[in-house]
C-alpha positions, 0 to 999 in steps of 0.5 A: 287358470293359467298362472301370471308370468314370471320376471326373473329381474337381476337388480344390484341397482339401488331399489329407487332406481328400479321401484318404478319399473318393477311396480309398472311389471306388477300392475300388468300381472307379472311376478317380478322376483329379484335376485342380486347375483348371477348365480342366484338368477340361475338357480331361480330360471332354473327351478322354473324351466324345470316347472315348466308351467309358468312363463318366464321372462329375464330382465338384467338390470344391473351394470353393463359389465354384470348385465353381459355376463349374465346374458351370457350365463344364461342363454348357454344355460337356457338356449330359449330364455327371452332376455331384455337388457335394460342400459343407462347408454345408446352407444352403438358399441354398448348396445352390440355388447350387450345383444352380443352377449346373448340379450334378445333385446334392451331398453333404457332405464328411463323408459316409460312403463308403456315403452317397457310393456311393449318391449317385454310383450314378444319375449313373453309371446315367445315363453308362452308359445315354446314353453307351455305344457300343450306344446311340450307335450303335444302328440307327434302326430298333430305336427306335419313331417317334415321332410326335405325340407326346413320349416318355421314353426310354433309361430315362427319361434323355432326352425325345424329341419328335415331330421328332427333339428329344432333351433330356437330363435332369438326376436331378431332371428325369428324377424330374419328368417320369417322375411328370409323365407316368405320372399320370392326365392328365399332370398332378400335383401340387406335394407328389406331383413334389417328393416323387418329385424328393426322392426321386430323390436319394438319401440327401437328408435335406431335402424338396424346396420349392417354390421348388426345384420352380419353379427345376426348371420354370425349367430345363426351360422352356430346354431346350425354347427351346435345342431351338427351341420353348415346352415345353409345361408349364402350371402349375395355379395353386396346385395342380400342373403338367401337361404340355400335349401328347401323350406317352408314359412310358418304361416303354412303350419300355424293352424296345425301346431298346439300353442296356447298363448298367455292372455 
């Protein structure tokens, strides 16, 4: 039987605030359990990465300044964690703060239960599909090599290079590369990757810009230096972005990678 996911759920907001959403997580089969400080939060996303059989989620929901250090904290410490930040404003500036700081995605705290399942729901994909126990430790045999060339794989979550590199993607950056490498020559442009990155988040009410889509690229840009090389990403001067060497979507090894998805 495979085991109901977790919410790992900073909370130092008055209970009342958050009765709903947490009642809301429970009825949908989550476990919501809550921490009031970072650290505890840490130490809880710890034991169950160390498990590595139930599927975790984080939910931040305290004040922005404590939300953002907590992003931060734990996308350092667990590169894959699916992070939803829940803010009380949609200011732009606190809104690139908080995805800055290393949330995947947010939501209001005044959002319906139906508008907070949909939001979670590819964060939960995401756990399901790069931390369940078949995929870990699937043979080496049952995923094609993967020479010369880059490639997305375990639907799309993770690029995989030609040495082995693995790079876990954020939802946006899954939406950007899953366009980026699908169209005619590798290369897209702006309105085509921030209408897919908007896309990606479900229920945004607010198209993605192109200062987001910078940021995004920023991002990605060191994902690569971390695994110790230049991403080969070009930007089209006042057009788009490509990318630069071979590669393959995901949609050409899907069938052959080991995923079990929670249901």
């Amino acid at each position: 039987m495979t085991p109901a996911p977790a919410v790992l759920m900073l909370n130092r907001r008055p209970a009342r605030a958050l009765r709903h959403h947490v009642a809301q997580l429970q009825s949908h089969g989550y476990t919501v359990i809550a921490c009031t400080e970072i650290q505890a939060l840490c130490e809880m996303a710890a034991q169950y990465s160390a498990q590595a059989t139930t599927p975790w989620i984080v939910i931040l929901a305290s004040s922005l300044a404590n939300n953002c250090m907590a992003a931060t904290s734990l996308r350092g410490l667990f590169p894959s964690a699916g992070i939803l930040a829940l803010v009380s404003s949609r200011r732009e500036t606190v809104l690139a703060h908080i995805l800055r700081s290393g949330a995947d995605t947010y939501c209001c705290y005044s959002a319906s239960a139906a508008l907070l399942m949909a939001t979670l729901h590819p964060l939960l994909a995401r756990a399901c599909a790069i931390g369940s126990p078949v995929a870990a430790t699937a043979p080496a045999t049952s995923i094609p090599a993967l020479t010369g060339y880059w490639a997305l794989t375990e639907k799309a979550w993770v690029l995989t290079g030609p040495q082995q590199q693995r790079m876990l993607l954020t939802t946006g950056e899954r939406a950007f590369l899953s366009t980026l490498l699908a169209a005619p020559g590798l290369r897209a442009n702006h309105g085509q990757l921030m209408e897919a990155v908007s896309g990606s988040y479900a229920g945004s009410s607010r198209p993605y810009h192109h200062a987001r889509l910078t940021l995004l690229v920023s991002r990605l840009r060191r994902k690569f230096r971390a695994q110790g090389g230049e991403a080969p990403l070009r930007s089209v001067h006042r057009w788009g972005y490509m990318f630069t060497a071979p590669a393959k979507s995901h949609q050409q090894f899907d069938a052959l990678l080991p995923v079990t998805m929670y249901r």
